[in-house]
C-alpha positions in Angstrom: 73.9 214.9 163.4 75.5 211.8 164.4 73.1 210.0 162.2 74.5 211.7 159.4 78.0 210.8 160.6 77.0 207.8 160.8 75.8 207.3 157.3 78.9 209.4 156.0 81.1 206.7 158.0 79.5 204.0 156.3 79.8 205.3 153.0 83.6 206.0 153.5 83.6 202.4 154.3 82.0 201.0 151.6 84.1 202.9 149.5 87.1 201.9 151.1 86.3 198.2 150.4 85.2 198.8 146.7 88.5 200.1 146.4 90.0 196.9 148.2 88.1 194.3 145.5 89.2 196.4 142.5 92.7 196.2 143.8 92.3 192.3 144.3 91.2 192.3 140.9 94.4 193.3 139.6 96.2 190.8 141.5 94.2 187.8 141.4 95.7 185.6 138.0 92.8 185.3 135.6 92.1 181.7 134.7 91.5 179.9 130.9 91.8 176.1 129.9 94.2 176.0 127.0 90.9 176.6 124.5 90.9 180.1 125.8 94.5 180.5 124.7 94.1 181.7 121.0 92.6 185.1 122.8 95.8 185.7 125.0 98.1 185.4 122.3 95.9 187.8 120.1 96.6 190.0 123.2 100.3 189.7 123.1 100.2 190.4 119.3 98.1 193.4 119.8 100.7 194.4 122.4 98.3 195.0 125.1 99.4 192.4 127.8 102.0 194.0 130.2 105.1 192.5 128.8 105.6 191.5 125.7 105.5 187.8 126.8 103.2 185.8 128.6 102.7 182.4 130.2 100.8 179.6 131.2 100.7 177.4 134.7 98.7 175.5 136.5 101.2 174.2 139.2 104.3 176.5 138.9 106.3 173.6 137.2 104.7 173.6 134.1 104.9 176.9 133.2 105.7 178.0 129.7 106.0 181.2 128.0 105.0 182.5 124.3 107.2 185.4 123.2 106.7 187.0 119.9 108.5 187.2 117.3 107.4 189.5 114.5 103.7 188.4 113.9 104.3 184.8 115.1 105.2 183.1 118.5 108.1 180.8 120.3 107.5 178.9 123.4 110.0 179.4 126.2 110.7 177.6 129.6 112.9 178.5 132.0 113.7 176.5 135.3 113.1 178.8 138.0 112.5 175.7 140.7 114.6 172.8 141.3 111.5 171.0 140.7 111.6 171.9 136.9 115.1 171.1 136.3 113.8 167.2 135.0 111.3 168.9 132.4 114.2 171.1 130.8 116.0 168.0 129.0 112.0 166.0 128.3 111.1 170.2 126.3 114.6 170.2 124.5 113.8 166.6 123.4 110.4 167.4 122.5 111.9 170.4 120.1 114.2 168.0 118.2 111.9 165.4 117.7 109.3 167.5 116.5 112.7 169.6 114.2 111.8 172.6 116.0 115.3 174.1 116.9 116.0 175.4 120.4 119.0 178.1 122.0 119.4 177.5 125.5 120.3 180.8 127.7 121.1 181.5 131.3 119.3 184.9 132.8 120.5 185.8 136.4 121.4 182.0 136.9 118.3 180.9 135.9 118.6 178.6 132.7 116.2 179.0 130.1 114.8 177.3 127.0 113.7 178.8 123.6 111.9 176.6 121.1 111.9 178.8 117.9 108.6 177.5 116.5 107.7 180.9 114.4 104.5 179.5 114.5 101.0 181.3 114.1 98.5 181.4 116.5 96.5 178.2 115.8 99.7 175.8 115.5 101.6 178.1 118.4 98.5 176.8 120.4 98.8 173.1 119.3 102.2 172.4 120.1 101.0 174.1 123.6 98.5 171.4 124.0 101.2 169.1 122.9 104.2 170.2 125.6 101.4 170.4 128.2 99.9 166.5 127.3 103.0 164.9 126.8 105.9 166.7 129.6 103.2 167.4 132.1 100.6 165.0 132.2 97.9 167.8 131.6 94.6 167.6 129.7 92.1 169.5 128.0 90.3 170.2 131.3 93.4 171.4 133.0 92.8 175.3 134.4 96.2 177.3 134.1 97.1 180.9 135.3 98.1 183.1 133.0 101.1 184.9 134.0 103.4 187.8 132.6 
């Protein structure tokens, strides 16, 4: 008998951690390289991403957002940290020089940027690369979270 509780103890266990690891799972910020970006933003157009926006970071400061709008995307950055408040003026610069216009909105305190690219995919995903590159220094190789 107390074999058999035994066993039944360990399988309550082992259940209980299963359950542990597929919680983890939901918490734990699944990782791409900018490559692996084209399948997220098929996500968010398919509308099965949590929000209907999502982001990129791999350092909390360079974290921007692709919101849709109809079939195509904009990029959005908002300056939650002090830390990001330099980056705000180098995005908006990098909107007008490349003629994408820009609103700029305040949510809860919280300035925000919107580059209205309208863009598809593919050049959504280039100009990506481009902010990334040229604002924040990152590369091809660079691992991001994606965030909602």
């Amino acid at each position: 008998m107390k074999i058999f509780r035994s066993i039944l103890n360990n399988l309550k266990i082992i259940s209980t951690n299963s359950n542990i690891e597929e919680i983890t799972q939901k918490f734990i910020a699944k990782q791409i390289r900018i490559d692996a970006l084209h399948e997220q933003l098929i996500l968010l157009d398919q509308n099965k991403t949590e929000f209907d926006f999502i982001g990129i970071t791999s350092n909390g400061d360079d974290c921007i957002y692709f919101g849709k709008e109809g079939k195509n995307f904009n990029i959005q950055f908002e300056t939650v940290e002090k830390t990001q408040l330099p980056y705000f003026e180098k995005i908006k610069n990098f909107a007008s020089r490349n003629n994408y216009k820009y609103s700029e909105e305040i949510n809860d305190k919280i300035p925000y940027l919107i580059i209205q690219t309208n863009t598809k995919a593919d050049q959504t995903i280039k100009l990506a690369k481009q902010v990334q590159s040229e604002i924040f220094g990152n590369d091809e190789s660079t691992l991001y979270n994606i965030v909602p």
